[in-house]
C-alpha positions in Angstrom: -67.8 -115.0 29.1 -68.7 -117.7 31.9 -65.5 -120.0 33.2 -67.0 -123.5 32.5 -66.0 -126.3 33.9 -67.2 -130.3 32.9 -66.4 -133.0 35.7 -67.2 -136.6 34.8 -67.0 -140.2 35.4 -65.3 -142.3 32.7 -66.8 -143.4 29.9 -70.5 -141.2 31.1 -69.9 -140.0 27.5 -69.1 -136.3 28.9 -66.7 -135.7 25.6 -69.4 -135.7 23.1 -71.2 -133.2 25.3 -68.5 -130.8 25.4 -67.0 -130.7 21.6 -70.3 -129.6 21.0 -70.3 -127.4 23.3 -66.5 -126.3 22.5 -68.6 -125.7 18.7 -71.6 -123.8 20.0 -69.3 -120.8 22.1 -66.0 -121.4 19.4 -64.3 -122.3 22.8 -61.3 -124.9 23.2 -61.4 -127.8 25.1 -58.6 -127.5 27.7 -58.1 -131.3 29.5 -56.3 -132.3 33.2 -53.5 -133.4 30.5 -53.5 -130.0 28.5 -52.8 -128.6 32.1 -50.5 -130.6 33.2 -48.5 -130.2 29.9 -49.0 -126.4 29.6 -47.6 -126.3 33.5 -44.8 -128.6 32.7 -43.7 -126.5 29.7 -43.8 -122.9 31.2 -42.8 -123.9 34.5 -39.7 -126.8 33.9 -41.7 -128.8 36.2 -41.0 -132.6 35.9 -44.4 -134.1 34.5 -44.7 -137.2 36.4 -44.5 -134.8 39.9 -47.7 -133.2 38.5 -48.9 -136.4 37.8 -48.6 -137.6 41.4 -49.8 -135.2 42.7 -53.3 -134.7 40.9 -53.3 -138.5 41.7 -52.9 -137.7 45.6 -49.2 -140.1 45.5 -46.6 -138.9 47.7 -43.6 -137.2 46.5 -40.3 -138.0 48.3 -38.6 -135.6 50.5 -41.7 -133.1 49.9 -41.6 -131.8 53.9 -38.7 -130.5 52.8 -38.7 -129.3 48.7 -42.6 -128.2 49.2 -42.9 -129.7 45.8 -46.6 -130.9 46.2 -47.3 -127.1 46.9 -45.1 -125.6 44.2 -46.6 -128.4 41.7 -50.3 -127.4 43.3 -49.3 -123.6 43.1 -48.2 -123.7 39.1 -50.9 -125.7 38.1 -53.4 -122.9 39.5 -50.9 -120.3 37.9 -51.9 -122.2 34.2 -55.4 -122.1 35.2 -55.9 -118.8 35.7 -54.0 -117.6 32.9 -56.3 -119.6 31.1 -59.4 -118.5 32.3 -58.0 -115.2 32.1 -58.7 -115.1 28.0 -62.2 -116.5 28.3 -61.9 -118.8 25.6 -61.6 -122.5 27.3 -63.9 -125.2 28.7 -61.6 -127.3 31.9 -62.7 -130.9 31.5 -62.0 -132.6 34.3 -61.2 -132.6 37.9 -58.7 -129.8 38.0 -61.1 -127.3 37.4 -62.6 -127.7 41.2 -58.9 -125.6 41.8 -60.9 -122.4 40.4 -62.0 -120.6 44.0 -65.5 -120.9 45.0 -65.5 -117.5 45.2 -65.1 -116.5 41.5 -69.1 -116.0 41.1 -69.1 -116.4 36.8 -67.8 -119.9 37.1 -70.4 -122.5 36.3 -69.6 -125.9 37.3 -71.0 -129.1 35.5 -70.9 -133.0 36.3 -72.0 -134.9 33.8 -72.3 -138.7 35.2 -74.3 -142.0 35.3 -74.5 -144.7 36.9 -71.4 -147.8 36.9 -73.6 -150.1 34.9 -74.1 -147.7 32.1 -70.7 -146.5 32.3 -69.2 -150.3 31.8 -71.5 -151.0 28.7 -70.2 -147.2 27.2 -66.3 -148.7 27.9 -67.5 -152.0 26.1 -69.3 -150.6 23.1 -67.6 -147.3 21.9 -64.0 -147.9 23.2 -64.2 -151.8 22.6 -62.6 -152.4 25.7 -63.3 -156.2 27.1 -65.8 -155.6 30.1 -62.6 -156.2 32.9 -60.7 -153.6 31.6 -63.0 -151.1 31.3 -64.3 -152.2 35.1 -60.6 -151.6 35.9 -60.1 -148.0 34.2 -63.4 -146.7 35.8 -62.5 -147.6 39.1 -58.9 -146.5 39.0 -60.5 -142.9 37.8 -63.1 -142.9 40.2 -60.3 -143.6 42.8 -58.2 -139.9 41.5 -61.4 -138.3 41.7 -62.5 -139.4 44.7 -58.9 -138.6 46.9 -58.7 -135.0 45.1 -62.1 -133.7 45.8 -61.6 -134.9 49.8 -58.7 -133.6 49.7 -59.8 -130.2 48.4 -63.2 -130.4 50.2 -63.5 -133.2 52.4 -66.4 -134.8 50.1 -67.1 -137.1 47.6 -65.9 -137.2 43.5 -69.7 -136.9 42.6 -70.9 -134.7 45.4 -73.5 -132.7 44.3 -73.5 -129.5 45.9 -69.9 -129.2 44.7 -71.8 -128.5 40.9 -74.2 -126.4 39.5 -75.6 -128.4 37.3 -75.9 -132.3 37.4 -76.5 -133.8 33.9 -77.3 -137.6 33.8 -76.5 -139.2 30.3 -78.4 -141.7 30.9 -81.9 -139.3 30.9 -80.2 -136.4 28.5 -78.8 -136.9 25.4 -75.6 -134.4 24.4 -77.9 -131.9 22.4 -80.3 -131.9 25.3 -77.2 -131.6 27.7 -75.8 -128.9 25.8 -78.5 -126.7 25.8 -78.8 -127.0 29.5 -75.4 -125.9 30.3 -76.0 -122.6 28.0 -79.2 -121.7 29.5 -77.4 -121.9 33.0 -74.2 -119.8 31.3 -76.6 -116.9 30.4 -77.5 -116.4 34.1 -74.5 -116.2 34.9 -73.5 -113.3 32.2 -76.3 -111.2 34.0 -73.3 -110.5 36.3 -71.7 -106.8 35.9 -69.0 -106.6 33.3 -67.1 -104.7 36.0 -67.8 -107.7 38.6 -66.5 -110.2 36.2 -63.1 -108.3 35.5 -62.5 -107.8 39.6 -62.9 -111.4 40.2 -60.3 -112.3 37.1 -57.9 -110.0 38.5 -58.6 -111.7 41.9 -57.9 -115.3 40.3 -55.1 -113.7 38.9 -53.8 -112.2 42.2 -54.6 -115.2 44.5 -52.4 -117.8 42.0 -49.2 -115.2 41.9 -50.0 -115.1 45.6 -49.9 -119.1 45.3 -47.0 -119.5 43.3 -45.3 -117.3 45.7 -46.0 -119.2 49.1 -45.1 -122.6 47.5 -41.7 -121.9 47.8 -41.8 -120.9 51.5 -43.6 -124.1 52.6 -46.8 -126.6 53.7 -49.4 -125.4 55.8 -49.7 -121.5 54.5 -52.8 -120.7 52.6 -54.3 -117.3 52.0 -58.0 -115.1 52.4 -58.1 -112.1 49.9 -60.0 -109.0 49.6 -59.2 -106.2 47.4 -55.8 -107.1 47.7 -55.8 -106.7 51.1 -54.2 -110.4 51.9 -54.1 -112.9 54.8 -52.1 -115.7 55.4 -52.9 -118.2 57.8 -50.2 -120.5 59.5 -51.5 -123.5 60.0 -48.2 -125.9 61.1 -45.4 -126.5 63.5 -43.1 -123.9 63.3 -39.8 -122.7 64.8 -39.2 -119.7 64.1 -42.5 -117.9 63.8 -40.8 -114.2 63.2 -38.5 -115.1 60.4 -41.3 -117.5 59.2 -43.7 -114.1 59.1 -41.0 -112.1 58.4 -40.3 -114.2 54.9 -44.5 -114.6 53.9 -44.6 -110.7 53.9 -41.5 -109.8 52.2 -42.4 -112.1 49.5 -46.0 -111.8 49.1 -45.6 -107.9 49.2 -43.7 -107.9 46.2 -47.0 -109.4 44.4 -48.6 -106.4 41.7 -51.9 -105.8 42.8 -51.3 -106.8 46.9 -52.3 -103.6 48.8 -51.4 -104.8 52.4 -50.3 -108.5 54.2 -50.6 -110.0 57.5 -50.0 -113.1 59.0 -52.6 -115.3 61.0 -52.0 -118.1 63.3 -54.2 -121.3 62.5 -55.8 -123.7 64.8 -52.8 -126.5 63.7 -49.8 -124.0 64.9 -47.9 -125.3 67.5 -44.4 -123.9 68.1 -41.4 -126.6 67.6 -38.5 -126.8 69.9 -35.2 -125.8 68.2 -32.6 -128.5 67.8 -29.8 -126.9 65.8 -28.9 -123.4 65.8 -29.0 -123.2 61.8 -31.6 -123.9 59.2 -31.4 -124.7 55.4 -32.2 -122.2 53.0 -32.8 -125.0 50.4 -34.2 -128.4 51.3 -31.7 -131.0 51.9 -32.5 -134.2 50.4 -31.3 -137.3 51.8 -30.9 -140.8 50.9 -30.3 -144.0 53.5 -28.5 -146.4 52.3 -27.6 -149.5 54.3 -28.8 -153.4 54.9 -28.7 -153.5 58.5 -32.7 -152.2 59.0 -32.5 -151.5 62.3 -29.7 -149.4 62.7 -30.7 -147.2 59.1 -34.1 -146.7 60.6 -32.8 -145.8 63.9 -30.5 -143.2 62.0 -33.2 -141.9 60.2 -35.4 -141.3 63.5 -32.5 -139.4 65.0 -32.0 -137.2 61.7 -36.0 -136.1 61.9 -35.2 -135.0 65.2 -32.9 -132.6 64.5 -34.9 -131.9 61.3 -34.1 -133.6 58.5 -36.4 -135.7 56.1 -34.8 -138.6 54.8 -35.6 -142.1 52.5 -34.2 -145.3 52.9 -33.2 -147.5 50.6 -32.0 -151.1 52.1 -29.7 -152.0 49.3 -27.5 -151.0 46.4 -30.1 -152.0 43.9 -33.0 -149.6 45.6 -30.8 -147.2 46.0 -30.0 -146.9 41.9 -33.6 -147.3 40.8 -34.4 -144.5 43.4 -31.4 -141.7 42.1 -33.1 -142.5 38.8 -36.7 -141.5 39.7 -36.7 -138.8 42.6 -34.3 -135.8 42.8 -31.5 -136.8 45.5 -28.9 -134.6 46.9 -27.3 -136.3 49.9 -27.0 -139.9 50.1 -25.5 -141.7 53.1 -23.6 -145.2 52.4 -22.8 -148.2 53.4 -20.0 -150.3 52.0 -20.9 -153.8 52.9 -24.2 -154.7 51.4 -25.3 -158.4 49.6 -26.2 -157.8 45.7 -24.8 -154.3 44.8 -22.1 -153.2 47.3 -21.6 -149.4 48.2 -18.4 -149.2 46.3 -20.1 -150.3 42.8 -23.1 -147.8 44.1 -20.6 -144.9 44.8 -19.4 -145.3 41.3 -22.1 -145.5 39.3 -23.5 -142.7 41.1 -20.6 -140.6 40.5 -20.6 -141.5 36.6 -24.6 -141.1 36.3 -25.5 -138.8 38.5 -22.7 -136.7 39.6 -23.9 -133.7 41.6 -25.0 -136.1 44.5 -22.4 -135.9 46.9 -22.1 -139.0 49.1 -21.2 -139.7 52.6 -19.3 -143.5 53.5 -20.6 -144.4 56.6 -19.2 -148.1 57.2 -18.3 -150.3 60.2 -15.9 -152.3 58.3 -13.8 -150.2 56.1 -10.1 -150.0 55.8 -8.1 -147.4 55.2 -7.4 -148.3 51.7 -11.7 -148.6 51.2 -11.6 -144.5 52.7 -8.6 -144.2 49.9 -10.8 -145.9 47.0 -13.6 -144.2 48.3 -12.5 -140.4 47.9 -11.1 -141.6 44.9 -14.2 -142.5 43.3 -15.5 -139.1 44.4 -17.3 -139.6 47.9 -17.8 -136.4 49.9 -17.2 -138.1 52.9 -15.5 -141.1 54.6 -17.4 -141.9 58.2 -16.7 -144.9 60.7 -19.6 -146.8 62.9 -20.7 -145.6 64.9 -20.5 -141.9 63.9 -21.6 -139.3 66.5 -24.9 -138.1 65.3 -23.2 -134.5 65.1 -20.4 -135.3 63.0 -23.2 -137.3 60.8 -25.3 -133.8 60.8 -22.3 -131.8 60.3 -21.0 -133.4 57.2 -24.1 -133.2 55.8 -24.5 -129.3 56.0 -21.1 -129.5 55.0 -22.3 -131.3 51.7 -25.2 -129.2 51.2 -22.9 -125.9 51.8 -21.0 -127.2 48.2 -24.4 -127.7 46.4 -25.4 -124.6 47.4 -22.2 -123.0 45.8 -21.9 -125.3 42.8 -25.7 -124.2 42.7 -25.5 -120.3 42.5 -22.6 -120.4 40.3 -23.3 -118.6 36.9 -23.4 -121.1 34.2 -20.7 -121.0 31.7 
């Protein structure tokens, strides 16, 4: 059976088209939200990180987790899986993440034009005519960042599609019948051809999965498992870097050989510190004074590490709630929320994240109240950048052990 996939502007009534579709080839309907939640359950990935990224948000800290890529990488993983059974239709703009290269895949948009669109929102969802302006353009904007992302062109592109279906001109009976006629040709394709280039979609998302945990700028060429990846970002230390891709993409079932290519965006970085991070350390800013956090950060990226800022105790809470944080570095003295009622509740909420003091006006009975709330780390302004980057690794050092414990 063909892979199809149905890409379509809200409210261009593409769902009508594709239940009966789903009924014509006893195929289910698999949605960008089916996805999402079949990649959240089988890979523990948090759902609103999917989220953002098929939205084209930023995730914090992601130079250094990768998780954009590992997010990107599942995602595919759940697609191919899929397609791998033969018995789904991918509505909606996840399905352009199926490679050009897999021949039996038969791409559909199914669109018209705004006007039409609005009076569909207004008349079969009942939606006032703002709102359903508002929903529209908010999709249009998803669909537009993720196919110039993944292609550099627009959402409604046509050479991205085989077929272009305007519901405006076809109803869905008329629409469905066009997309089976196309599907036919494409089952005039060997049996054995269509089995190489599942395997393929197979191999390429293991290959995927695998990479996203090494890093940005890596992507891949494959031919009969014979596989190429290309580095395409700064790097400093190109041999261990190569040495890591090939160790781990080697291990893939069905990869015969692997290389390593440099891309036109390699450039080789000049070495700061004599040590890297096997995990990502992520770190959180915390102080008032603007100029001096922002300063500190600047010096931190330097010597390669990513960090977020947050200018008082309040941002600081709302932001441990929402994005993964490992490190934070605070200050005592802050209006609103001070550091020691952000040490604390940090410690009682959130108690893994080990936090460094850094203050110009403690005491030594603030350092005493401080490692007694549980801080990692009591620092004085101005703190040498060193000792700053030294009790950092030495906080990550006891994540790293409390993290490879076994669980009891």
């Amino acid at each position: 059976m063909s892979i199809i996939t149905i890409t379509s502007g809200l409210y261009s009534t593409a769902r009508q088209t594709a239940d009966k579709l789903s009924e014509k080839l006893n195929s289910k309907i698999l949605t960008d939200a089916d996805i999402l939640e079949k990649t959240h359950q089988t890979y523990d990935i948090n759902l609103s990180a999917l989220q953002k990224v098929v939205e084209s948000k930023p995730l914090a800290f992601n130079d250094f987790s990768h998780e954009k890529e590992k997010c990107l990488a599942a995602i595919k993983k759940t697609i191919s899986n899929s397609a791998s059974s033969g018995d789904f239709i991918f509505h909606g703009i996840l399905g352009h993440l199926i490679p050009r290269e897999i021949s039996h895949t038969l791409r559909v948009l199914i669109i018209t034009d705004k006007k039409n669109r609005i009076q569909n929102g207004i008349t079969l969802y009942g939606l006032a005519e703002k709102e359903a302006v508002k929903n529209m353009e908010h999709s249009d904007k998803v669909a537009a960042l993720w196919t110039n992302e993944l292609f550099h062109r627009k959402a409604w592109d046509e050479s991205l599609y085989d077929i272009v279906i305007p519901t405006d001109k076809l109803d869905s009976e008329e629409s469905v019948s066009l997309i089976l006629k196309h599907s036919e040709k494409l089952l005039t394709n060997k049996e054995d051809l269509i089995k190489k280039e599942i395997l393929d979609l197979k191999l390429m998302a293991d290959i995927d999965l695998a990479l996203s945990e090494i890093g940005q700028g890596l992507s891949m060429e494959n031919k009969d498992g014979n596989v190429v990846v290309i580095i395409d970002k700064k790097v400093m230390m190109l041999t261990r870097l190569q040495q890591k891709i090939i160790t781990a993409v080697q291990k893939i079932p069905g990869v015969k050989s692997v290389e390593t290519k440099i891309g036109k965006n390699y450039y080789k970085g000049t070495i700061v510190r004599n040590y890297e991070f096997e995990t990502p350390l992520r770190v959180l800013l915390v102080d008032d004074e603007k100029e001096f956090v922002q300063t500190l950060s600047e010096r931190l990226k330097m010597r390669q590490f990513s960090s977020e800022i947050a200018y008082n105790g309040q941002e600081a809470l709302d932001f441990t709630d929402q994005e993964d944080t490992e490190v934070m570095i605070l200050d005592l003295k802050m209006p609103g929320i001070d550091g020691f009622e952000v040490l604390k509740k940090i410690k009682q909420t959130k108690p893994d994240i080990e936090v460094i003091i850094l203050t110009g006006h403690g005491t030594e009975k603030d350092r005493q109240t401080c490692m007694d709330l549980g801080a990692f780390a009591y620092l004085q302004k101005p703190a040498d950048i060193d000792l700053i980057t030294d009790t950092m690794k030495r906080a990550y050092e006891k994540i790293a052990v409390r993290r490879n414990q076994p669980a009891h």
